[in-house]
C-alpha positions, 0 to 999 in steps of 0.5 A, spaced: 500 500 500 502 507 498 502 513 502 498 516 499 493 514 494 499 515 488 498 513 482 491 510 484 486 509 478 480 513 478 474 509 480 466 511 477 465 513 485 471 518 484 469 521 478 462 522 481 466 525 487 468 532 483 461 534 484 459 539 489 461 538 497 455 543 497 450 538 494 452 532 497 451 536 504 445 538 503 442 530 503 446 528 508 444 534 512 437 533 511 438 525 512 442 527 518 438 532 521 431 528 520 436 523 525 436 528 530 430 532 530 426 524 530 429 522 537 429 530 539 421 529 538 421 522 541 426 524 547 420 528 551 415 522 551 421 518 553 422 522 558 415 524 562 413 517 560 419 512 563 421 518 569 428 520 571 430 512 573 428 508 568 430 513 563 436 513 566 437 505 565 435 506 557 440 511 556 445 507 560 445 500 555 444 504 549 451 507 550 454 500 551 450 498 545 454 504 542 460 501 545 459 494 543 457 496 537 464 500 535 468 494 538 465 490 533 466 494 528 474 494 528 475 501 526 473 498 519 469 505 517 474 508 515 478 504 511 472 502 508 471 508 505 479 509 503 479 503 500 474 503 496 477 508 492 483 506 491 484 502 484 479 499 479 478 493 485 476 498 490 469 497 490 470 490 492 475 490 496 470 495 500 465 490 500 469 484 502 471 489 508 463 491 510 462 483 509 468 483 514 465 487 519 458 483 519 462 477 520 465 480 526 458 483 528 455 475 528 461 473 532 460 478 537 453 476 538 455 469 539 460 470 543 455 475 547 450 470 548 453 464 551 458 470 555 451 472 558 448 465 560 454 464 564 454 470 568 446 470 568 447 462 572 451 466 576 446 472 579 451 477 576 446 480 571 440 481 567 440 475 562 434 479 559 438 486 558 444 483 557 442 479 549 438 485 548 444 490 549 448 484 545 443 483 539 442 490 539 450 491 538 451 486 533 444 489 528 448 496 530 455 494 527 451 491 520 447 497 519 455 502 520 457 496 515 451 498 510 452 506 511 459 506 510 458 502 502 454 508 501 457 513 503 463 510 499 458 509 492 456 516 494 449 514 495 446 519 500 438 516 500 441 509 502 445 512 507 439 516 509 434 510 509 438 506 513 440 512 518 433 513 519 431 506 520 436 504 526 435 510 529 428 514 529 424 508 526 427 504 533 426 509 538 418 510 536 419 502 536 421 503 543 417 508 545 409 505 542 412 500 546 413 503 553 406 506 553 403 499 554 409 498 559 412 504 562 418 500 563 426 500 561 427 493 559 420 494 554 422 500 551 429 496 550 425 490 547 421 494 541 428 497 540 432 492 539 427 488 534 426 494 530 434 495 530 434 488 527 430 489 522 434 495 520 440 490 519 436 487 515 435 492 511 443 494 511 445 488 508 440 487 501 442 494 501 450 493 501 451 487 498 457 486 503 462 480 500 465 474 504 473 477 506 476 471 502 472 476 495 478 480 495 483 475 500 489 480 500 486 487 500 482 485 506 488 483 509 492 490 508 485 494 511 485 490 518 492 492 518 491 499 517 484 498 521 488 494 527 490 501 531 483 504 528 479 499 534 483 503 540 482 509 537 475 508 535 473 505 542 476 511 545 471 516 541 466 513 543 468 513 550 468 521 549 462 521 544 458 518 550 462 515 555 461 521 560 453 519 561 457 512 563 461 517 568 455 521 570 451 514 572 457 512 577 459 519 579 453 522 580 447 516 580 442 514 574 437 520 576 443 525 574 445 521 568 438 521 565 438 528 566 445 529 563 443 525 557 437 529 555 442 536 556 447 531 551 441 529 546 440 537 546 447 539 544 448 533 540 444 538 534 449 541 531 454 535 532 449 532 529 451 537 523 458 536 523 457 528 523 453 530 516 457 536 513 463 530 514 459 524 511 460 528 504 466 532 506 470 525 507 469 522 501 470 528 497 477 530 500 480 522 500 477 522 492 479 530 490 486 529 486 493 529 490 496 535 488 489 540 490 487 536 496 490 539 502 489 545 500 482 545 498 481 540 505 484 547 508 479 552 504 473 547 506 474 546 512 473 553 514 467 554 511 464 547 514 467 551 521 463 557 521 457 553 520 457 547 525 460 554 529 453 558 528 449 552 530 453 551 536 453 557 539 446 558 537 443 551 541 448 554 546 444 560 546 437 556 547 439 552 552 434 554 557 428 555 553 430 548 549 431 544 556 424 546 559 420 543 553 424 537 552 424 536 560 420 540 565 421 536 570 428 536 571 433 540 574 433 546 569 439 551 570 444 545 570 441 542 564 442 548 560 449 549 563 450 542 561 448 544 554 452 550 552 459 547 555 458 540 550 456 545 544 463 546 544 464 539 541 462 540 536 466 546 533 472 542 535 470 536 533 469 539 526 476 541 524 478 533 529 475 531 522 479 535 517 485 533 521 484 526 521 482 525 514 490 527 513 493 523 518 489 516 515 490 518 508 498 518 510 496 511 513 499 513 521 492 511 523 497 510 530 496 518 531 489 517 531 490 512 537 494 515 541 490 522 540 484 519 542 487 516 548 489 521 551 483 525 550 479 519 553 484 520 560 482 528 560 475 527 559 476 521 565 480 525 569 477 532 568 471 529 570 472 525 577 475 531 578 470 537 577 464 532 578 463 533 586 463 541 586 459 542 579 455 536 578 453 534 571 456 541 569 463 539 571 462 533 566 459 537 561 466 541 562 471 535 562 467 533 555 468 540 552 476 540 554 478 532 552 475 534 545 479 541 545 485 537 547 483 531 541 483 537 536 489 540 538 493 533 538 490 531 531 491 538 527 499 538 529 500 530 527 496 532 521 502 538 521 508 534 521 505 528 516 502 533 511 501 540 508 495 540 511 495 548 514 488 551 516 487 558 515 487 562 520 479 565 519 477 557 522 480 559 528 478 565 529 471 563 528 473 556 532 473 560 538 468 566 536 463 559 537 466 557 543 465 563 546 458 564 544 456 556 546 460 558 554 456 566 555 450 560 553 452 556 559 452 561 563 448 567 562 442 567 566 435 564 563 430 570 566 431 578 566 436 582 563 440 574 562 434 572 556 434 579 554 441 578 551 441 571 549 436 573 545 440 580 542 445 575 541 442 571 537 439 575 532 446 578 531 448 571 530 444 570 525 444 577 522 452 574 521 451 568 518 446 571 513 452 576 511 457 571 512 452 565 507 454 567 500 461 566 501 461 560 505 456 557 499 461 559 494 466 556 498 462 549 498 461 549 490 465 543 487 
């Protein structure tokens, strides 16, 4: 395998790829942000008709759902997506490695299963849980499978069906499920039969291959993979991992509220999870000689979105919290809200870093970033969550993404001429500041007063500012 793709002949994927970042954002935005806005509709019913406790055990398994499902995926998205670019047999190099990460979702399952019988024989858990969270796992990893053959054939309506599927469609499963039993594991249940379902559907869509399809190709993907799995585990410790941290820290009732204050300030994560769905495959299949630079040019545009969304969740923070929840503790919600909004600014301009550093093929440094990152998040919040509950973790998880940023960009800098313009990082910690006075200005008063004059001037700055970044976006 080569350092970086050179030479590489073009696939029919690559050449669909010169299109517009703008275009294929927009689709994925939508496909993304029905994702979100489907739970957030979904996250008020949960909550006022499961209560803080049993809210908090859902929210509690679907992370380790998430956990489980990363292990099993093996840091393979990503190589996916790279591979199957590289070659006139990259798309079935790129499928055999989606029928690898099935295999390895079966074989979890498997393994899960008998490992929870074992434990159930000796009173150490909830059989009934533990193989739903387990099954859950495995259907989670197939639907990932799916999702990244169609990013890679730039085919943003499969991804979005699929998106849907596991994720809206299981939630509500769960939810018309609950109504009948206001219980946890019911909701669980639904969830993870619908989430079955969604597998299902992955693999007619994908038609992943067997690994022996393209024996050596898969090979050298697991070895690029292999430091992708550490790495990949410990970005879902910090996407989610801190609900995990709230619950032993502070208890499920804390945790059910923090994860609603999360699902809030997910939203304009959930935009740069979306801008990066087009954006990846467009930088990794954009000629060699123009990539970094057009990475660097588009990525500061990408920022000033992901940033006007986040500083305006921040700024809403209060008045969001009181329709999602009413009856949760209001001020350290929305103090939880505009903190965590910070993530998704750095997490941005994380995936531009990224990006160059696996093109390089020193899939090492993201490990090592992340880990470090993960160390921040667990220390930071067994530190701050004793004097300012659910808010000191939100910090924690604010700083551990700042510092995952800052290690990546500068591996990014010595492996590549990868070099950001430094209106990103103006507008990087414009966000920032906006998302912490959100955190901290009053909700009633003189403090709502200017959170509403801040975000009419945020939004008069992101008018002005839209033509050009849309210009910036095209092809």
């Amino acid at each position: 395998m080569t350092g970086q793709g050179d030479g590489v002949a073009a696939t029919p994927a690559q050449g669909a790829a010169h299109g517009s970042l703008g275009s294929h954002s927009v689709v994925y935005l939508v496909g993304t942000a029905l994702q979100g806005l489907g739970i957030l509709l979904i996250l008020p019913f949960a909550t006022r008709l499961l209560g803080d406790v049993e809210y908090g055990k859902v929210a509690t398994a679907l992370v380790v759902i998430q956990m489980i499902g990363t292990i099993a995926a093996a840091g393979l998205p990503q190589v996916i997506l790279r591979e199957y670019h590289r070659g006139p047999d990259g798309p079935t190099a790129g499928r055999a490695l989606a029928g690898t990460m099935t295999l390895f979702a079966v074989g979890i399952a498997v393994l899960g299963i008998a490992l929870g019988a074992g434990l159930s024989a000796a009173g150490r858990v909830d059989l009934r849980v533990f193989i739903l969270v387990v099954v859950a796992s495995a259907a989670l990893t197939t639907v990932v499978a799916g999702q990244s053959l169609s990013r890679a054939r730039l085919r943003p309506f499969e991804f979005l069906a699929l998106a849907v599927a596991a994720t809206v469609v299981a939630h509500l499963a769960g939810l018309l499920a609950a109504k009948g039993d206001r219980a946890g594991l019911t909701y669980l249940t639904a969830y993870t039969v619908a989430l079955v379902l969604a597998a299902v559907v992955a693999i007619a869509i994908g038609r992943p291959l067997l690994p022996t399809a393209a024996r050596e190709r898969t090979r050298a993907g697991l070895r690029l993979a292999a430091p992708l799995l550490p790495q990949a585990v410990a970005m879902l410790g910090l996407l989610m991992g801190d609900v995990l941290l709230v619950n032993v820290l502070l208890g499920q009732a804390a945790a059910g509220a923090y994860q609603v204050a999360l699902q809030l300030a997910n939203m304009p994560f959930v935009l740069a999870v979306a801008l990066f769905n087009a954006w990846g495959p467009l930088v990794l299949s954009h000629p060699l000689g123009d990539r970094w630079r057009w990475t660097a040019r588009t990525g500061t545009s990408l920022v000033v979105v992901v940033g006007v969304g986040a500083a305006g969740v921040a700024l809403l923070g209060p008045w969001l919290v009181r329709v999602m929840a009413p009856g949760f503790p209001q001020r350290s919600m929305s103090v939880s809200l505009g903190l965590i909004a910070i993530v998704s600014v750095a997490y941005m301009v994380y995936q531009g870093a990224s990006l160059a550093v696996l093109d390089h093929e020193r899939t090492g440094r993201l490990a090592i970033a992340a880990a470090i990152a993960v160390v921040v998040l667990v220390a930071a919040a067994a530190w701050l969550s004793d004097p300012a509950g659910i808010a000191g973790v939100a910090s924690a998880k604010a700083v551990a993404y700042v510092v995952l940023m800052a290690v990546t960009v500068q591996a990014a800098r010595t492996l590549t001429p990868l070099r950001f313009d430094p209106r990103l990082w103006v507008a990087g910690a414009a966000a920032a500041a906006l998302c912490v006075a959100g955190a901290l200005l009053p909700s009633t008063g003189t403090g709502a007063l200017v959170r509403l004059v801040l975000v009419v001037a945020l939004a008069a700055v992101a008018v002005a500012l839209a033509p050009r970044v849309l210009r910036s976006m095209r092809g």
